[in-house]
N, C-alpha and C positions, 0 to 999 in steps of 0.2 A: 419430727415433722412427718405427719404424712402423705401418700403417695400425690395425691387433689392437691394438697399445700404445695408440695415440692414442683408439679406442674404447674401450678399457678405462678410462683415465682419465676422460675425459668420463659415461660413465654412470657410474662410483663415485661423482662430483661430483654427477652429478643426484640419485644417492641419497640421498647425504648432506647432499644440500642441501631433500630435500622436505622436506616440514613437516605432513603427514596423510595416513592413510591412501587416500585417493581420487587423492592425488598420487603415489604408490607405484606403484598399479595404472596407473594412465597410463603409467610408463615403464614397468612390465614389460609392458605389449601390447604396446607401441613396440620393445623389444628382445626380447621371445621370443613375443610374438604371429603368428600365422600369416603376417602378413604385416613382424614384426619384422626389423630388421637384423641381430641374431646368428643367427636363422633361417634369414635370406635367404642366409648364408654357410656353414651346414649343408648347404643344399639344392647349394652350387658343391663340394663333393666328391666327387658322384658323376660329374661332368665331369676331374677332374683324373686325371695322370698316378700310377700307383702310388708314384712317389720324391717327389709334391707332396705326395699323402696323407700319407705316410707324414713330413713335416714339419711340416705346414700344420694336420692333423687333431688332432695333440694340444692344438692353440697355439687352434682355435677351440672346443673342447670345453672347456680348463680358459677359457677368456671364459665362456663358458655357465654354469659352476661358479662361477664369482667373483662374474657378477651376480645368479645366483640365491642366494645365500646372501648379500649383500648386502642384495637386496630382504627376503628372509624376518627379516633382525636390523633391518633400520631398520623395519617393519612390527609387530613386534615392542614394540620402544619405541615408537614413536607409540601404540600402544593400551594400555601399558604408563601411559604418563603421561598417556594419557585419561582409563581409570580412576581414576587418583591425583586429579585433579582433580576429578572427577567423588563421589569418597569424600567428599574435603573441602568441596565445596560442599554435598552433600547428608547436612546435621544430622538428629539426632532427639534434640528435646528432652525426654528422659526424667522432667522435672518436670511437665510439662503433665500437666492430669487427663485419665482415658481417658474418650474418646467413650461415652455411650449403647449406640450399635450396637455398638460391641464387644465388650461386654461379653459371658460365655459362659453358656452356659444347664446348668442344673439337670438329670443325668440320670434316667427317671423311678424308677428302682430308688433312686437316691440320695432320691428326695423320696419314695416310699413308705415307706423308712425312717424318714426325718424325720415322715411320716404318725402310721406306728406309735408310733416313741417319745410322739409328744405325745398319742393315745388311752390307751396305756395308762399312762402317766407319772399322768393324770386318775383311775387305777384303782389304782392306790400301787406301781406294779411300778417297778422299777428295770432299766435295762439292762446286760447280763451282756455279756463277749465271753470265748473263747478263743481259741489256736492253732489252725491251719486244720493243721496238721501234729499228726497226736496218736500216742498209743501206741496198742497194740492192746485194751490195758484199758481204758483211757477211751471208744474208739468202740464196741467188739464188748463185751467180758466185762462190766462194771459196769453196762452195761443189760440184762443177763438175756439174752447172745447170747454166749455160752461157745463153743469152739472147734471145736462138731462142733453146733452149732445150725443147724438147716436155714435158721432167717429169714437168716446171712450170704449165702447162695444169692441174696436180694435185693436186695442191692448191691454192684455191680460195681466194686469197689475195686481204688485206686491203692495201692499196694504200693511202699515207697521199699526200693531196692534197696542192698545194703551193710550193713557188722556193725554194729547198737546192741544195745545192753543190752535190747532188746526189741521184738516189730517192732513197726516204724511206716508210718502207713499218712495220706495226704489225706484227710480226715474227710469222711465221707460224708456225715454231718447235724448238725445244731450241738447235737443231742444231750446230748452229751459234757458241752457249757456245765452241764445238770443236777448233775450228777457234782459236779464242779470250782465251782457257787455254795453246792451243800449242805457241801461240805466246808471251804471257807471262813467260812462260817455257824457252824461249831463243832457242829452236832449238836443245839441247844440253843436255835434260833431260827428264827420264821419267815420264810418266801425268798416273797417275789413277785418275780420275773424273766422278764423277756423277753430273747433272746437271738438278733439278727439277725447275718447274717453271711453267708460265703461256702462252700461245699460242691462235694465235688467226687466225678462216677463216670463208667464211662466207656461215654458213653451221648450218641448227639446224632442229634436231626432235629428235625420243625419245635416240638417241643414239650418237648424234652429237649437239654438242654445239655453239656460234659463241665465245663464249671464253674458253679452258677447258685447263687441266692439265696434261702435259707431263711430262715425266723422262729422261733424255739422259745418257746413261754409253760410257764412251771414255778412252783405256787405248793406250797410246805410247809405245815400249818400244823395244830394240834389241830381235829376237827370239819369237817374238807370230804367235799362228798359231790359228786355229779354232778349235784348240781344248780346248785351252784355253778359248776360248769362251765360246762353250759349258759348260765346267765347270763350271764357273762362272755363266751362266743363272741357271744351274742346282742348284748350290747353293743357291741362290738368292732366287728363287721359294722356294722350300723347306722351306728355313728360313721362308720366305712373309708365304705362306701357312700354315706352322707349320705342316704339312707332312711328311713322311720318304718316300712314293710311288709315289712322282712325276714323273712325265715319259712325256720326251720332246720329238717333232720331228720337225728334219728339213726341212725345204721345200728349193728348189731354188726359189730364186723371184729377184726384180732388185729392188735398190735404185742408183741411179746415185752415190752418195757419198760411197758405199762402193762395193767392188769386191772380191772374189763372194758374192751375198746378201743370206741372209735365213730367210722368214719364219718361227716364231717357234710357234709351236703348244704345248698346252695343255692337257693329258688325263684327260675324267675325265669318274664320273657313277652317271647310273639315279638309284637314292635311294628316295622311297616316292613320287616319279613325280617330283623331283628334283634335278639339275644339281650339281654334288659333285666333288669338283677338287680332284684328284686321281685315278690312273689306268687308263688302256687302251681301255677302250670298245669305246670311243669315242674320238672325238680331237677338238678343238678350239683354233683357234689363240688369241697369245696374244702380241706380240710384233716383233719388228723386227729388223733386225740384220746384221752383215757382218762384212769382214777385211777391214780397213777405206781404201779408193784410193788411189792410189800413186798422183791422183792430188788433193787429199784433203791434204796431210802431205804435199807436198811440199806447198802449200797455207799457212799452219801453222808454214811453219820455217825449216820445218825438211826435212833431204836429207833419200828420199825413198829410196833408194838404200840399207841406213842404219838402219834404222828403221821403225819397223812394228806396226801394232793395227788391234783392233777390237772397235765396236761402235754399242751400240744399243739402241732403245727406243719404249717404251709404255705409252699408254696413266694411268695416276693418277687415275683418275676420275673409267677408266673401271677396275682397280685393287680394287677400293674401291666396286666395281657393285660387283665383280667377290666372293671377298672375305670375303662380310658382307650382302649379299642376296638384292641388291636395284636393282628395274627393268626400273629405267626413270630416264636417267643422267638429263630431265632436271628440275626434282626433287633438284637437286642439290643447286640449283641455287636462289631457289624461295622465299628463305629467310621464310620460315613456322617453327614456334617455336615449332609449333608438332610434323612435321618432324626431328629436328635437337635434340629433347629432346627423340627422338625414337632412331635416329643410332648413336646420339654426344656421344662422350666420358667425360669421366669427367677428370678435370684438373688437375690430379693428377695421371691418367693413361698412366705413360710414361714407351714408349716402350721397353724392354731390352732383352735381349738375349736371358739373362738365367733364365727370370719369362716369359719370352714371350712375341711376340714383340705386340701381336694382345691384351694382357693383360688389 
């Protein structure tokens, strides 16, 4: 056996015979480290005659090939059955109850929700949903927004691309929900409904999202007037708030679905350089409002003639800004664990009345 044969055999042996990785790398310095012996037999070709090379030269290159893909497959298995052992040692007893700390937290759009429903649930409303994907009758025509209505110019709608039987369009506002509870309803009974949900236009910066969080309130019913209205926001706030010094205003403004429209404003006070809802030294809108149209109930089943409402809505999103101190709805959105373990609630923080809805 020669001297290449006799070293080849010997370090295969040692390969095969290490037993961890840390043992591996010991003999590959040893044979192709800078100062290795297969190296040290690299560096003796540049000394040899061209008819040694040309023998000698293939015989120490395929050495160099044998022990390095040696080294790289027993390297291989050893970490191969490290981890093997490693899986099997390391259980997880999926019966064990979860820790406290892990538990996940409450987002606050999800807990304003849960707000809402339980204020106005106390007010005999029921909550309505639809599809977030609508026809173009349901979003635009059925609320007194026909197809050459200048109010469409107000929202920047998603337009789903492809043949239906009619276009369809991401509903810009939950709206729609109106439509789709009166019709339900039979024509022939009163609707108190709230209808939260998700909406969508395509519009985004620090205070405009392309997808965010609407409320709609729709009541039908013989004999409403806006006063009723009023009341009802009045309450609502309050409750939301947990306030006794609310103090609304109305403003005229135009929503084509409702006649006459209103604006409603906010008071609040600057306490510490910061905005406090309550009292009148200031005002900011918060949502908006009106007695439904007579061609939005007749749209829904119902003969206007006979029955009256009111309808109103605000954004989710700006009720949660408004009433737990966050200045960039599109914070919202961003999925940061730090953020959400800052304003989240915990899972066991539900809303009520009479501990408080913000609790």
């Amino acid at each position: 056996m020669t001297t290449l044969d006799q070293m080849r055999a010997d370090l295969l042996g040692q390969i095969k015979a290490a037993d961890a990785p840390d043992a591996v790398e010991t003999i590959r310095v040893a044979a192709l480290g800078k100062s290795g012996s297969i190296t040290a037999l690299l560096k003796t070709l540049g000394a040899m005659s061209p008819d040694q090379r040309q023998s000698e030269g293939p015989r120490i290159h395929a050495l160099r090939e044998a022990v390095t893909d040696a080294l790289a497959t027993r390297r291989a298995a050893l970490e191969r059955d490290a981890l093997d052992a490693r899986l099997a040692a390391e259980t997880l007893d999926m019966t064990l109850p979860a820790e406290p700390l892990a538990m996940g937290t409450i987002h606050p759009v999800s807990q304003v929700m849960d707000e809402l429903a339980e204020i106005f649930a106390d007010l005999g409303f029921a909550v309505a949903t639809g599809p977030e994907i609508e026809t173009d009758w349901y979003n635009f025509t059925a609320l007194n927004i026909p197809e050459t209505h200048p109010a469409r110019a107000m929202h920047d709608t998603f337009y789903l691309a492809g043949e239906h039987a009619a276009p369809m369009v991401l509903r810009t506002h939950t709206s729609p929900v109106q439509i789709r509870a009166m019709q339900a309803a039979g024509g022939d009974k009163p609707v108190y409904i709230i209808a939260p949900g998700r909406t969508y236009r395509s519009d985004s910066d620090a205070t405009h999202t392309p997808m965010f969080h609407q409320v709609e309130g729709l009541v039908i019913d013989k004999g409403i007037t806006l006063g009723h209205l009023k009341w009802t926001l009045e309450t609502f706030l309050k409750a939301y708030f947990e306030r006794d010094d609310i103090v609304l205003r109305l403003r005229p403004s135009y929503f084509p679905f409702t006649e006459p429209s209103a604006e409603v404003d906010v008071g609040y006070t600057i306490q510490n350089g910061k905005r406090v809802i309550g009292g009148s030294d200031h005002w900011m809108e918060v949502l908006g409002s009106g007695m439904v149209h007579r061609k939005v109930i007749a749209a829904g089943g119902y003969d206007p003639d006979i029955w009256q409402g009111f309808a109103f809505g605000c954004g989710i999103d700006r009720l949660a800004m408004l009433k737990y101190g966050m200045d960039d709805l599109r914070a919202f959105f961003d999925g940061d664990i730090r953020w959400l373990r800052h304003y989240g609630f915990g899972v066991l923080d539900v809303p009520t009345l009479s501990g408080g809805v913000g609790a």
